[in-house]
ROVEX-279549 format. One record per residue (C-alpha): x negated, y negated, z negated; residue in three letters. Coordinates in steps of 0.5 Angstrom, whole numbers, plus 500, padded with zeros to 3 digits. Layout:
% ROVEX-279549
XYZALA;...
% end
This chain:
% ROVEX-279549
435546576UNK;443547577UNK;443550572UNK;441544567UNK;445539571UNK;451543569UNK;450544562UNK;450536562UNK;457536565UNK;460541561UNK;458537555UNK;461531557UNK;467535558UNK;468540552UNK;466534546UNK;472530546UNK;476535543UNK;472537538UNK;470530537UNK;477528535UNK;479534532UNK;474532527UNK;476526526UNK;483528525UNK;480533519UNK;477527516UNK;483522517UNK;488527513UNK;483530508UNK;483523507UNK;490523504UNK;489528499UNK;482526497UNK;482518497UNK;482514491UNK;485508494UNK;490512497UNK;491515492UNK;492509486UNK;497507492UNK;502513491UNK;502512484UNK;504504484UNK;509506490UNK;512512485UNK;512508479UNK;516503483UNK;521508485UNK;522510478UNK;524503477UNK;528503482UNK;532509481UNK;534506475UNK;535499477UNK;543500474UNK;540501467UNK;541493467UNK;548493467UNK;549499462UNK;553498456UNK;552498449UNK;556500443UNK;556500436UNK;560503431UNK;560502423UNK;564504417UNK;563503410UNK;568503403UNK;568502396UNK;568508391UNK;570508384UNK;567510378UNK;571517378UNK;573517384UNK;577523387UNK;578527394UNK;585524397UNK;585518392UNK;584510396UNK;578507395UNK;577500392UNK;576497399UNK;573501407UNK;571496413UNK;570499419UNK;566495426UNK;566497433UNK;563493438UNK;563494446UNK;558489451UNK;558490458UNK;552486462UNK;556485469UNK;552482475UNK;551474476UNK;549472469UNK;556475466UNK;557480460UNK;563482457UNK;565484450UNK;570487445UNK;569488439UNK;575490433UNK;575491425UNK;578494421UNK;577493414UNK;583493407UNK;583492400UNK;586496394UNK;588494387UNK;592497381UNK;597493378UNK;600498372UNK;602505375UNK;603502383UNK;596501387UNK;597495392UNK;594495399UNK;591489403UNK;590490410UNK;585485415UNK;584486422UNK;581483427UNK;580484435UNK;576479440UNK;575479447UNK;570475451UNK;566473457UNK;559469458UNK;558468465UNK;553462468UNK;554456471UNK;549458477UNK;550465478UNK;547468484UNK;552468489UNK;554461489UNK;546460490UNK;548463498UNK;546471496UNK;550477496UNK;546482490UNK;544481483UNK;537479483UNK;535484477UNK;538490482UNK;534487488UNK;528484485UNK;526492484UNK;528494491UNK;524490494UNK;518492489UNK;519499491UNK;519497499UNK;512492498UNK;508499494UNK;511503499UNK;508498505UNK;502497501UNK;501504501UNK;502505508UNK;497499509UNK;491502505UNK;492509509UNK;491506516UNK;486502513UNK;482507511UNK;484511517UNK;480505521UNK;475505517UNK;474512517UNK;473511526UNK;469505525UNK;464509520UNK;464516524UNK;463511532UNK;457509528UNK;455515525UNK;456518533UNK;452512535UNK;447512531UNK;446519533UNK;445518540UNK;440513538UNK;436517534UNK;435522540UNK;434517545UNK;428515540UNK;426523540UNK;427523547UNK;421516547UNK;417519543UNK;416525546UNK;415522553UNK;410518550UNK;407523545UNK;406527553UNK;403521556UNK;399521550UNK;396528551UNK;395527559UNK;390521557UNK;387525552UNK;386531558UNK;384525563UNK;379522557UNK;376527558UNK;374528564UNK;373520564UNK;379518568UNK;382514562UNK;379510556UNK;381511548UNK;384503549UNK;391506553UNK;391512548UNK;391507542UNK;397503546UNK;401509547UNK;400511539UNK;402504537UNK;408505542UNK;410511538UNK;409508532UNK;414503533UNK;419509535UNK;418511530UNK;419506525UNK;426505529UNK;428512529UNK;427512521UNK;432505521UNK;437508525UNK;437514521UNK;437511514UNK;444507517UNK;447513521UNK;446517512UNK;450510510UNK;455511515UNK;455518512UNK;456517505UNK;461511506UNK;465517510UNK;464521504UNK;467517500UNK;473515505UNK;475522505UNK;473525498UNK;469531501UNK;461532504UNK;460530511UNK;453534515UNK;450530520UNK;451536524UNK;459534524UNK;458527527UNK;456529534UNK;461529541UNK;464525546UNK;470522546UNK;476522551UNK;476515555UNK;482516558UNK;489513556UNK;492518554UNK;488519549UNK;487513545UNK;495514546UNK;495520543UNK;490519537UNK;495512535UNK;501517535UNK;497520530UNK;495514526UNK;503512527UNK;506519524UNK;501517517UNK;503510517UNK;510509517UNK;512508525UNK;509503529UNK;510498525UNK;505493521UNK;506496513UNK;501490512UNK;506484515UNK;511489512UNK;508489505UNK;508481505UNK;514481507UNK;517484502UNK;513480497UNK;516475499UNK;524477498UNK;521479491UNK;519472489UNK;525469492UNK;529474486UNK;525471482UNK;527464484UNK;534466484UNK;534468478UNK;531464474UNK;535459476UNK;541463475UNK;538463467UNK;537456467UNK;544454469UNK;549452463UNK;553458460UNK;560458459UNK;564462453UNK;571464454UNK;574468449UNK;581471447UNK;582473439UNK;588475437UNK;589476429UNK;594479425UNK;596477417UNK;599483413UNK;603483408UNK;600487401UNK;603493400UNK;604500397UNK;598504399UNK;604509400UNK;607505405UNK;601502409UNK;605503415UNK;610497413UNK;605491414UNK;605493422UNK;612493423UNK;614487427UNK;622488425UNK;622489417UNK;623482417UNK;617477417UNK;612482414UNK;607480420UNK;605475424UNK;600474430UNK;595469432UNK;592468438UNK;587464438UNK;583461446UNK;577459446UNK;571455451UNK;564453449UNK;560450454UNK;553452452UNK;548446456UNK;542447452UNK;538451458UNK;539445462UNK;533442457UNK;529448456UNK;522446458UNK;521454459UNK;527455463UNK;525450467UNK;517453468UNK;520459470UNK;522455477UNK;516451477UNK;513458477UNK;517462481UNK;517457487UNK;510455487UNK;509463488UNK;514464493UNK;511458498UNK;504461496UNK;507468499UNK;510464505UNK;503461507UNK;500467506UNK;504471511UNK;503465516UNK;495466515UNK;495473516UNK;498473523UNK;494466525UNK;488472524UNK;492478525UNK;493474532UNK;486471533UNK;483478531UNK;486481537UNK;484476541UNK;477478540UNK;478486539UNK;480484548UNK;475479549UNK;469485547UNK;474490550UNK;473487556UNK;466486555UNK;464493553UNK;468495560UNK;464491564UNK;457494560UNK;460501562UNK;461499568UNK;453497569UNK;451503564UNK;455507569UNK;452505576UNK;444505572UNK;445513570UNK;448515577UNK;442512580UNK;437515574UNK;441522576UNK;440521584UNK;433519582UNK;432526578UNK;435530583UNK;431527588UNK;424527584UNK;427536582UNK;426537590UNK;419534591UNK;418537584UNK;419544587UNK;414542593UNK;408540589UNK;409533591UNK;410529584UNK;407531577UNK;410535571UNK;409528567UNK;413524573UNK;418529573UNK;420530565UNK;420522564UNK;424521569UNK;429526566UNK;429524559UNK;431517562UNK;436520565UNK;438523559UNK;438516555UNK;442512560UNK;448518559UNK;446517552UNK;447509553UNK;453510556UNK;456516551UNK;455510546UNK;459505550UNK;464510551UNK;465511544UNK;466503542UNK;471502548UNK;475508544UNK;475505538UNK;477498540UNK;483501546UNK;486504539UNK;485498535UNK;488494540UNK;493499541UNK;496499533UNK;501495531UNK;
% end
């Protein structure tokens, strides 16, 4: 008897760390094999992708074009008839602005008797967009184009933290179930036994005439309905099993779903450090993500206002008239001291461009973007009224399940001291084997009953634990 007694005791103390282990294994199985967490990774790296090549807004472009005018008989080193030549230089700049150049050259000849005569054209501009509301006069420090991506890159990485830890807490839940369901279905084998060797002690009595075939009906009604119960409570522990399945890509035996759990703080601690080194830290990714979102949208804002203001153009173009010349001598048109051969212009011009003002487009966009903003800022007050309120209830049930283990405690001391009692006066002969094993399986069922208990104040010190 010493020895049953002992068994019980070293179950209790050597099935936590197997328990977590398990649990552990199955969390970061889930990992590498959840579809979930896996679509997270991807919209996070697409996003990073986006990120890194943020700049690619600001890079500039430039093209450059040539053409000429040949003669029939044209020969190697004789001038064309006419050549043009293009270059342009576009650089985007932050706020809305852009800067351009752009040069030409391009020239005419004619033969006039044995003299063959050069008309030169070049033309140079420079010029400067910029709008009227750029972001920096809308109070912010970056471009909304760079920030915009940034932000987007931080919300599908706090989306992704999210969808770890919440497959991580559903994978607790669904293996505490399973765990619970498992402790069930052996306190309805331990009432079937019971009452199927009630049943085999009537049926002896029976027959002897001490018993009638009215209480063996009974009991076997009794055992019917266990069984009935025993079947349900096996059919969800398999949901429980295969939602686990899923959760984690990989196959789950019943066999697994088995142990204590610790109910120490240390413990639970331990197990939420666990859930942090996955998660990103002790932060709330989900609060976090919404966050981002938010300043995301707020580029938005930014920048469809930045795009519906006016837009003023300034640019700088000075002009040069060349003088005709010898092809032989081309390079005295560009001389400024041969007496007047060139001149120069420079021509200064501003454009005030007010058509976004009136673009029903633009003006949408805004509508849009900020009834998208103020709707993201709803959602981020709605999720912490219940991010709040569910926390409450995580501590009322808390504080509920401690006072159950407490009562569940004192019902299994009692039912141990009961035993221990009942093994002496077995061992004289003073009470029967069937009193003695009923009274043993319903000590086994309330350390069952409490195991049961133990595991839901687990799960619910981690969860109140989690940021």
């Amino acid at each position: 008897m010493k020895k049953c007694l002992f068994a019980i005791v070293l179950t209790f103390s050597l099935f936590p760390v197997y328990s977590q282990g398990a649990l552990r294994s199955l969390c970061l199985a889930a990992m590498d094999n959840n579809s979930d967490i896996q679509a997270a990774e991807n919209n996070w790296k697409n996003a990073e992708i986006s990120r890194k090549s943020a700049g690619g807004a600001f890079v500039p472009s430039v093209s450059i074009s040539s053409s000429a005018i040949l003669p029939n008989e044209y020969e190697w080193k004789t001038c064309p008839d006419g050549f043009s030549s293009s270059l342009t230089y576009s650089q985007p700049l932050p706020g809305g602005a852009a800067l351009g150049i752009s040069g030409t050259y391009s020239y005419t000849a004619a033969q006039l008797e044995e003299e063959c005569f050069i008309t030169q054209t070049p033309q140079l501009a420079f010029t400067l967009t910029q709008s009227l509301f750029p972001f920096w006069l809308q109070g912010k420090l970056q471009d909304p184009s760079v920030l915009s991506v940034k932000k987007q890159s931080e919300y599908y990485y706090n989306q992704l933290l999210y969808t770890r830890r919440t497959v991580i807490q559903n994978i607790i839940q669904n293996y505490i179930s399973a765990y619970s369901d498992s402790c069930k279905i052996q306190i309805y084998e331990n009432y079937i036994l019971q009452v199927q060797n009630q049943i085999n002690a009537f049926s002896q009595m029976e027959k002897i005439g001490n018993a009638n075939n009215a209480q063996i009906l009974e009991l076997q009604s009794k055992k019917w309905s266990y069984q009935q119960d025993l079947m349900s409570v096996l059919q969800d522990r398999e949901s429980y099993i295969q939602s686990l399945e899923v959760l984690c890509g990989m196959n789950i035996s019943a066999d697994n779903i088995d142990g204590k759990f610790f109910v120490d703080d240390v413990s639970a601690e331990d197990f939420c450090i666990f859930i942090n080194e996955l998660c990103g830290g002790k932060v709330d990714p989900c609060e976090k993500a919404l966050l981002a979102n938010i300043q995301t949208l707020t580029t938005s804002v930014t920048s469809a206002r930045q795009s519906a203001a006016p837009v003023v153009n300034f640019s700088v173009t000075p002009a040069w008239a060349l003088d005709t010349t010898k092809v032989e001598n081309w390079r005295d048109a560009w001389d400024s001291d041969s007496d007047g051969t060139t001149t120069d212009n420079w021509t200064i011009g501003i454009v005030f461009d007010l058509s976004p003002i009136f673009s029903e487009a633009a003006n949408k966009n805004i509508k849009k973007a900020s009834i998208e903003l103020e709707q993201a800022n709803k959602n981020l007050v709605a999720y912490q009224k219940q991010k709040t309120y569910v926390h409450q209830q995580y501590e009322k049930m808390f504080i509920f399940l401690k006072e159950q283990r407490t009562t569940a405690k004192e019902i299994y001391l009692e039912s141990e001291n009961q035993f221990n009692e009942l093994s002496i006066q077995f061992v004289s002969g003073a009470v029967s084997k069937q009193d003695y094993d009923s009274m043993e399986i319903q000590m086994k069922n309330n350390f069952l009953a409490l195991s049961c208990l133990d595991a839901m104040i687990w799960l619910y010190k981690v969860e109140l634990m989690l940021p």
